[in-house]
N, C-alpha and C positions, 0 to 999 in steps of 0.2 A: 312312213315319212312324217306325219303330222303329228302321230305321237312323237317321234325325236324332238320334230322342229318344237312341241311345248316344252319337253324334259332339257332342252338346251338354252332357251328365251329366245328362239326365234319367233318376230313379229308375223302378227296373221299374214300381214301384205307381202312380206318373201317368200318366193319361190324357192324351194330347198330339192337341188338336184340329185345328190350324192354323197353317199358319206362312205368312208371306204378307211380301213383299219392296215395302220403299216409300221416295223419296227426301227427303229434310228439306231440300237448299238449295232457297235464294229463288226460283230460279230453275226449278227440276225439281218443285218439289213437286205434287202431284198430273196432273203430265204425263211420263205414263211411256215416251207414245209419240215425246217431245222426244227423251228420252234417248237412246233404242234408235235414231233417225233421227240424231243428233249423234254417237252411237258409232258408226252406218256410216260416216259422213263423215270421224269422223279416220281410220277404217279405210281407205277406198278414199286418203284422201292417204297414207296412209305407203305402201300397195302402189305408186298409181303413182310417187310422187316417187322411191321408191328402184328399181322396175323400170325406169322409162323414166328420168327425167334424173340420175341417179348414176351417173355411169359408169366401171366397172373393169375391167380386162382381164384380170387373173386369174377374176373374177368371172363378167364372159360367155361366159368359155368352157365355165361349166359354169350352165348354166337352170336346173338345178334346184338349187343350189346357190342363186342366186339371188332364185329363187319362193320361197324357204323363208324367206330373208332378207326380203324385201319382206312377204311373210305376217306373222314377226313383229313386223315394225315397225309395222304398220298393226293388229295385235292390242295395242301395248302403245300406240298412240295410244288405242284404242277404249276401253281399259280404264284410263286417264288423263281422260275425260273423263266414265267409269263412276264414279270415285272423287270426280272434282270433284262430282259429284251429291250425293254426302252418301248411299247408301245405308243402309237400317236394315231389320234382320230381325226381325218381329215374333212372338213365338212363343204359343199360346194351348193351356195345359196347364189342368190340375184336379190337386191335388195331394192326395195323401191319406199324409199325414206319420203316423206313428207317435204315439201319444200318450205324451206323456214324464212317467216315475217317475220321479223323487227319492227321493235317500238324503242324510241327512242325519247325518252323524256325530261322536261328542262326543271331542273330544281336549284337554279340560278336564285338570287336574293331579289331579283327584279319579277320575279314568278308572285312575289306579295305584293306587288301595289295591285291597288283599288283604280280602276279605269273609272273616270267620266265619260258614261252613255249619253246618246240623247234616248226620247221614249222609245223612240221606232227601234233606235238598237236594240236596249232590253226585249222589246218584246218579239225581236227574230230571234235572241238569242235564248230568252225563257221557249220559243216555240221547238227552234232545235232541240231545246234540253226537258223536253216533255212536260212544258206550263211550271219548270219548277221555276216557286216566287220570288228566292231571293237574290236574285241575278243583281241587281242594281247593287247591293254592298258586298257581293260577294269577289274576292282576291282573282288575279288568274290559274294563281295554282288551285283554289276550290273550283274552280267553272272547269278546267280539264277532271277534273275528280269526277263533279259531277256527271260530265261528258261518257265516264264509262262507267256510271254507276245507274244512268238511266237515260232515256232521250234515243235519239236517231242510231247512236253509233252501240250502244247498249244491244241491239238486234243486231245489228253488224259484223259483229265483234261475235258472239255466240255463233253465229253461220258459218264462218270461218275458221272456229276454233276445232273444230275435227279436222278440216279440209289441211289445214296449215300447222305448223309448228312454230307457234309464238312463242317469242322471248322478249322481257318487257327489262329495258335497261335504262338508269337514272345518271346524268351527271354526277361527275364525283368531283370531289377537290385534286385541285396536282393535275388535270385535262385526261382524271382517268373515268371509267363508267363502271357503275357498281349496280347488277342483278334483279331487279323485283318481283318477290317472289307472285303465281296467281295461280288462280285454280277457278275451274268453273262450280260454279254455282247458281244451282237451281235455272240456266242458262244463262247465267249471266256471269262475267268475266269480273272476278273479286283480284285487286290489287289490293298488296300491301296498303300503309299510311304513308304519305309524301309528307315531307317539310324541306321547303326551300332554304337551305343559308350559307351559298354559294357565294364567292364574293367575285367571282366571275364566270362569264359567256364562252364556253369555248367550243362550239359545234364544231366547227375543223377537225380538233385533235377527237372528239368521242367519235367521229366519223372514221378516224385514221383508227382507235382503239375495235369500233366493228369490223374492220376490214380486217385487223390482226386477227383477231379470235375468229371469224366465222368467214374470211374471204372463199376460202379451199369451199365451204359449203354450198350445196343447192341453196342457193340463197334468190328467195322471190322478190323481196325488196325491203325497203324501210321507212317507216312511218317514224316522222319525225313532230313530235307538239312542240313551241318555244313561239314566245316572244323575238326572237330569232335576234335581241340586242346583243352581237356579238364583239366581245369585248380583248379577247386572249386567244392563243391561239394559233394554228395555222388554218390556212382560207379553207371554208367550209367548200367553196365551189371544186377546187382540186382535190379534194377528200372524197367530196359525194363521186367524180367523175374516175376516181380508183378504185369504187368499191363496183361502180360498174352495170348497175342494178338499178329499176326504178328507184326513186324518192317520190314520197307524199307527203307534202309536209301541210300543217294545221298551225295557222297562226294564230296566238291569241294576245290580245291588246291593240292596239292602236293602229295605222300601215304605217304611219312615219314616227318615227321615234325622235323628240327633242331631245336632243343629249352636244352636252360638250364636256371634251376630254380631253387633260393636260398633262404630258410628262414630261420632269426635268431633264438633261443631261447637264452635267458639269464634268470637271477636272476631278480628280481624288485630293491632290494638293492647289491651295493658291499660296499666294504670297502675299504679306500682310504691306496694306500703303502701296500696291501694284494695281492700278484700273483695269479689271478686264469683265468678261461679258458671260454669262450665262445662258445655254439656247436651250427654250421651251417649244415642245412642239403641241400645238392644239389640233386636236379632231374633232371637226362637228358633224352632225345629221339634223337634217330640217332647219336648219337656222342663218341660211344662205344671205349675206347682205345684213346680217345686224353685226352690231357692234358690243366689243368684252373689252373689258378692263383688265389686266395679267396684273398681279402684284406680289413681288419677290420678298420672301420673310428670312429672317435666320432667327436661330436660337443655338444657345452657347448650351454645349452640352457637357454631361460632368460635375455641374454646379449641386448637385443634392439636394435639390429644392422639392420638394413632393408637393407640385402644383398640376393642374391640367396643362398639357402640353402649348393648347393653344394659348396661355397665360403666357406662356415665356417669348413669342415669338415677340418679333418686333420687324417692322417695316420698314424695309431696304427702299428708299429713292419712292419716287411718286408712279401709280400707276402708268402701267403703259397701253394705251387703246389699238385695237385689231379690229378691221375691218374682217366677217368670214368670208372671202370672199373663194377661198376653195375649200376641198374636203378636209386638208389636211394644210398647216400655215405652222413655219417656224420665226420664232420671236427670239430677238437678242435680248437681254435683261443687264445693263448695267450695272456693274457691282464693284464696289470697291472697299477690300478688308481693311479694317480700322483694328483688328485684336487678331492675336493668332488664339490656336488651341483649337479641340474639336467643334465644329459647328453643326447643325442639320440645316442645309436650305431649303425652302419650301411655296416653290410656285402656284396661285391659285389664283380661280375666277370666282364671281359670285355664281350664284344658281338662277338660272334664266327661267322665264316664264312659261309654265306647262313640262316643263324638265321633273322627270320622272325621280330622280335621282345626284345627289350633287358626292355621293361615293366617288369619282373621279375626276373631280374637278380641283384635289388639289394632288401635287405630287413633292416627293420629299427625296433628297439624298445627303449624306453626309458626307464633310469635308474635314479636309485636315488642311489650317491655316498656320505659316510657319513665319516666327519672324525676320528669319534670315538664308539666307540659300544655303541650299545642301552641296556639300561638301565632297569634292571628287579628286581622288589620287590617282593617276597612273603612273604606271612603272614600265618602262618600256625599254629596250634597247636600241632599238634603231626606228624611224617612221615605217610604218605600216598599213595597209591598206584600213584596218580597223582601228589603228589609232587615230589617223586622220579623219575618218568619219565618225567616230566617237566624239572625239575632240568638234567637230563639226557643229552634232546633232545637241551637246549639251550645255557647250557655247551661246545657243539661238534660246536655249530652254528658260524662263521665264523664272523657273526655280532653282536653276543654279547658276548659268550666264557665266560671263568671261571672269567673274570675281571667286567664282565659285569651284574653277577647274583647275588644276595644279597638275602636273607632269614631271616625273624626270627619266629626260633621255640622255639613256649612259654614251649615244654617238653623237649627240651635240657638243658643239664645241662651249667649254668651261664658262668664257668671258661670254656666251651669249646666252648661259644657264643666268650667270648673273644677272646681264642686264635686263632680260624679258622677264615680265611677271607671269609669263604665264610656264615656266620654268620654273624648279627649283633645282639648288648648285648642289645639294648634297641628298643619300637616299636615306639616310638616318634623319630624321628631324628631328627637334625639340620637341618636348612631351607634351608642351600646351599648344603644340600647329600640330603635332600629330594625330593624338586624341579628339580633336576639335574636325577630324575627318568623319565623314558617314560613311562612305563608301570607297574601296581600294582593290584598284584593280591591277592587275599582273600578267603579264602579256609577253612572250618568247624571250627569255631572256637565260643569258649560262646562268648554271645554278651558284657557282661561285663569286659573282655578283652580290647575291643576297645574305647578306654577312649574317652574322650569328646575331649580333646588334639588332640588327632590323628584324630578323624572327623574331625574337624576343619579345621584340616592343609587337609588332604585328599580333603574338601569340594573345598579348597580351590584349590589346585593342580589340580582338573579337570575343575572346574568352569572358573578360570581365567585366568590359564598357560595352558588349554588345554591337561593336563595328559588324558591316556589313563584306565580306570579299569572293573577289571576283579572281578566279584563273581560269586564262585563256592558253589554252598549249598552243605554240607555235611551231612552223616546219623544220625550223635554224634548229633550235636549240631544246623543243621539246620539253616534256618536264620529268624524263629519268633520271636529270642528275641528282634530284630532291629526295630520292631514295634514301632514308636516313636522317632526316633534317626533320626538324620542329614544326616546319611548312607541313612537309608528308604528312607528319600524326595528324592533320587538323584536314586535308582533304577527303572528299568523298568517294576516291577511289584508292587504291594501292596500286602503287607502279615501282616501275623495278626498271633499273640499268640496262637491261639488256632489250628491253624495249623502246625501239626508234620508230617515228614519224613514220609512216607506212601509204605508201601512193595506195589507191584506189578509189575506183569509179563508180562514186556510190550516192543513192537517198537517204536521208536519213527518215529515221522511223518513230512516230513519236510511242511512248508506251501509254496501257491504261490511267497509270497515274496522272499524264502531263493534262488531264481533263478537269483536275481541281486544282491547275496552277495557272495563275492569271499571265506569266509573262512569255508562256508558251502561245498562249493562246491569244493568236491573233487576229480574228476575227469576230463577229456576232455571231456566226453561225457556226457548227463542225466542218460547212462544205467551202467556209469561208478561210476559217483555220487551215483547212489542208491545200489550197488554194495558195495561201501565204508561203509555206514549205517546200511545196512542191515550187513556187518559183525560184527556188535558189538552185534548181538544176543538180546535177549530180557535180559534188564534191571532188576533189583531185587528190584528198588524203586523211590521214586522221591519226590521233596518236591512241594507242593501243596501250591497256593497262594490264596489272595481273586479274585485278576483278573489283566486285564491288567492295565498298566499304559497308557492311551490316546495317550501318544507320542511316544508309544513304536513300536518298528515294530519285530512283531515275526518272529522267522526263524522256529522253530520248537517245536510242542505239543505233550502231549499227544494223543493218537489215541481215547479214548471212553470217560475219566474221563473230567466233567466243571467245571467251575469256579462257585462259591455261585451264580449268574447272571443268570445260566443255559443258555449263551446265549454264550460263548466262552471255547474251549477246551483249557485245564491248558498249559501254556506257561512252555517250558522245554530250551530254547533256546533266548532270546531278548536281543535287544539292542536299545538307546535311547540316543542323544543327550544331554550335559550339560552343558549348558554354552559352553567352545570354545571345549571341552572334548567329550566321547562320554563313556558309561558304558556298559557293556554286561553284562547277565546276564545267567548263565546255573543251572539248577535246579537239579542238578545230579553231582557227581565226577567219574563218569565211563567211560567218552570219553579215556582210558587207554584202554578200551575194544579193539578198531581201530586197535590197534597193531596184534590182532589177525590172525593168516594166514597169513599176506602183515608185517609184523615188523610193521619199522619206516614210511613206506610211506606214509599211510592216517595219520595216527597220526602228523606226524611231518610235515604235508600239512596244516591240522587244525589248528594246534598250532600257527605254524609261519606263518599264511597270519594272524592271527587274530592277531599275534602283532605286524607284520610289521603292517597293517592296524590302530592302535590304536598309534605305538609309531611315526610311519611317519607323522602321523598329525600337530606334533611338528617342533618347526624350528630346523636344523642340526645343530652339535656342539654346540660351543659356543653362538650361536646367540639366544641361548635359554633365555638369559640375555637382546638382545637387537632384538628385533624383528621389520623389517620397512612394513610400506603397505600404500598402496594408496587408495584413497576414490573411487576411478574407476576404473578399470582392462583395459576401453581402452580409449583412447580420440582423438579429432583433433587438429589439426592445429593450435595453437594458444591459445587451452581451458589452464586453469590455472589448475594444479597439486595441491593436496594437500594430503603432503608426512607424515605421520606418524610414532613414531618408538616409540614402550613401552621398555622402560629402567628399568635395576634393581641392584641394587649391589648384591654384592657377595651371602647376603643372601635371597636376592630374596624379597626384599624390595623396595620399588618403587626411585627412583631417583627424584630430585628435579632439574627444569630447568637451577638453576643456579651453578650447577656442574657439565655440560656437555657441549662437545664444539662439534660440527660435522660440516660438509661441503658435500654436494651435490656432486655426479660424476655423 
């Protein structure tokens, strides 16, 4: 047994019970005495057939020469008909594995500041670390080096290193943990070389990454080194209390950590000459009862200037002062856009006294400031539960408002299309109110309704102006009458005539892809996002397609029902490239559901990233008329530019070169 258990690499410490030899084919299996009788038989044919009828004359003159021959031939028949068996060797061990310690170690960028000791520090901490001298200038990521390169833990560490199965792992970037390789030496535990340049803390998540890789494990516990300034992340305490196992952790630097931290949130869009407010949230530690200054910057982005970033900003209104008077404290910041066009805004504090670090004390996000409100068409047939709360939700909206919303309903009466503005009398428009749309939505309407006219122009308006549209299928009238029409070519799905409106009692499901689409996704978290969905209850129908359209990218299906193909579940949700445009497509009018429990919050989350997302694709204001771009986003020294700008008049007709005059800046 112990010579196998070496011939196999079973470890000294297992027990090795039995090892027992059995065939798998069809044929052999559980008859071993087939086997052993089929293996003498090709045996005795290869001996006789090559003793007696093979005959050679150099060969018979020497028998044994012969015998030997005939022996192997009828050996490797024997063992030809061994192998045809299918043999398997079963081995039955007891394994007594080492119980594996964890090291877990911080190479955060905060692992390189130089701590002020007093003397008495250094000299516990030169003591722990076996009189070595350079304690006082030395980093905290050198003083853990040293820590197991000599001192207290140095004999510790060698003691243990037979007993246990250590695995010594480093923070990584992205909250994941990467390996370090070590080896004993001359009794002492040699790690790799550490360099710290981390640009965050994230103990939580490298606790959640040990718990994937080594949970299943005998796992004896985890030794954790870190300044423990945790920055990113999910909470280290529900980490450490899943993996379930002691923690020993080894702090190095200070116990209270000065730090304050500030992050923006904004809007995506403002609106230029509209007062509104920006909220900064501050976190501090140790610095309870003093007082920060928050000061809001912008910087106009785009301009080609190749200056230092902090050159360009400039300083929104006059500091706003904060009491810290808790952990965590959010700040309004008054703002009021004076230019449109891309900005970056950028909240910051100064760096306080004994603050280790001012890496997070300022925070930046960029905005798109417009000069005028975005542009909303609906097309409706009769009021609808989604019209009305569309109509609602972007009426209130700050970036589009009552000036900004336009409708035509084919059941309102004529003289009242006229007199309300919020009405228009005809679904053809004029080609400078047409054009001058971002976004056009279509919602249960018969398909004969939608004249050849208005595709046209429509086709056009996404195709080549880059319009943003939106169809919504309805229970009435659904959308197979489009089968055939210029609408169809341009959506995300292919539907067909013979497909109607189809009751059922259903969730919908979102797909892998609806994870890097923002207007699905409504919430901060995935358990928040599913949360959203899941309140809109199960559905009462949906309209059912032939299948996808190739270029389409679903966000969200049906759960069970397919497509005619049987090879894709029915798309409830898609969207699809066209031309400079992009079309969405939703197979249901019940996204009105969302509001349930939560109001306006998922609802009006959906609604308006999905049209900022479609009408922001457009150039701002005016420029919607005259659009410039370059043949290359970046270039050298010297390469030649070639500067483009599609021009249109009034009514969104193309311009001819020799009635326009421009000049380069």
């Amino acid at each position: 047994m112990n010579t196998i258990a070496r011939f196999l690499g079973i470890q000294e410490g297992d027990t090795l019970h039995d090892v027992s030899l059995q065939f798998v084919s069809f044929w052999a299996e559980g008859r071993p005495v087939l086997v052993i009788l089929l293996c003498l038989i090709l045996a005795a044919i290869g001996c006789v057939f090559y003793g007696r009828f093979q005959q050679d004359r150099a060969i018979d003159k020497r028998p044994r020469r012969k015998l030997f021959l005939a022996c192997t031939r009828g050996f490797i028949l024997a063992l030809i008909g061994f192998i045809l068996a299918e043999p398997v060797i079963s081995v039955a061990l007891t394994e007594h594995p080492r119980p594996l310690l964890l090291f877990l170690l911080d190479t955060s960028d905060s692992m390189n500041l130089d701590d002020e000791h007093t003397s008495d520090e250094v000299d516990q901490i030169s003591q722990m670390l076996g009189g070595q001298p350079k304690v006082a200038e030395a980093t905290r990521l050198e003083l853990m080096q040293m820590a197991f390169a000599q001192g207290e833990l140095k004999g510790a560490l060698s003691e243990k290193y037979e007993q246990f199965d250590m695995r010594f792992y480093a923070t990584q970037q992205g909250h994941a943990i990467r390996e370090i390789s070590s080896e004993l030496e001359d009794g002492v535990v040699v790690l790799e070389p550490l360099t710290a340049d981390l640009q965050t803390t994230a103990i939580g998540s490298s606790l959640d990454e040990l718990h994937r890789r080594h949970g299943t494990r005998h796992l004896a516990g985890v030794v954790i080194a870190s300044d423990f300034s945790q920055n990113a992340g999910s909470p280290a305490v529900s980490a450490a209390e899943q993996l379930g196992v002691p923690l020993y952790t080894t702090g190095i630097g200070p116990r209270e950590v000065i730090d304050v931290a500030i992050q923006l949130q904004t809007p995506l869009v403002l609106k230029q000459d509209e007062r509104t407010s920006v909220t900064a949230i501050i976190r501090q530690q140790g610095v309870v009862g003093d007082t920060i200054d928050v000061q809001l910057y912008q910087r106009l982005l785009g301009t080609g200037v190749d200056q230092q970033e902090v050159s360009n900003e400039v300083a929104v209104g006059s500091p706003v002062s904060v009491v810290l008077t808790e952990s965590q404290i959010t700040v309004d910041l008054p703002y009021l856009p004076t230019e449109s066009g891309r900005f970056e805004l950028v909240a910051a504090v100064a760096m306080l006294p004994g603050e280790a670090s001012a890496r997070n004390n300022r925070s930046a996000r960029e905005v798109i400031i417009r000069d005028e409100s975005l542009n909303l068409y609906f097309v409706e047939y009769e009021p609808t539960w989604e019209w009305r709360f569309v109509k609602e939700v972007f009426q209130r909206d700050p970036l589009i408002g009552e000036e900004g919303f336009r409708t035509f309903l084919r059941s309102a009466d004529f003289k009242v299309r006229q007199s309300n503005d919020l009405f228009v009398d005809q679904l053809v428009r004029p080609r400078d109110e047409f054009f001058a749309n971002d976004v056009v939505l279509i919602s249960d309407v018969p398909g004969d309704m939608l004249t050849q006219a208005f595709q046209d122009q429509l086709a056009e308006y996404v195709e080549r102006f880059g319009g943003g549209l939106v169809i919504i299928a309805g229970p009435r009238f659904g959308i197979s009458s489009l089968q055939g029409t210029r609408l169809a070519d341009m959506l995300p799905v292919v539907v067909d005539r013979s497909l109607q409106p189809k009751p059922s009692q259903f969730q919908l499901v979102l797909t892998p892809e609806a994870a890097g689409n923002p207007f699905v996704n409504l919430g901060d978290t995935p358990e928040e996002n599913l949360l959203a969905w899941s309140n809109m209850g199960e559905l009462p129908w949906y309209q059912p397609v032939l299948r996808t359209h190739p270029l389409a990218t679903v966000l969200a299906t049906h759960p069970t029902d397919k497509t005619v193909d049987r090879q894709q579940l029915q798309p409830l949700i898609a969207t699809r490239r066209y031309g400079k445009g992009e079309v969405v497509y939703i197979g249901f009018n019940e996204t009105w559901r969302l509001r349930k429990k939560y109001g306006e919050r998922f609802y009006r989350q959906f609604w308006g990233q999905m049209i900022y997302r479609l009408g922001l694709g457009r150039a701002l204001g005016q420029q919607k008329r005259f659009s410039p771009s370059t043949d290359l986003t970046s270039y050298q020294t010297g390469e030649r530019v070639t500067v483009t700008v599609e021009a249109y008049s009034k009514d969104y007709k193309e311009l001819s070169v020799d009635t326009l005059k421009g000049r380069l800046l």
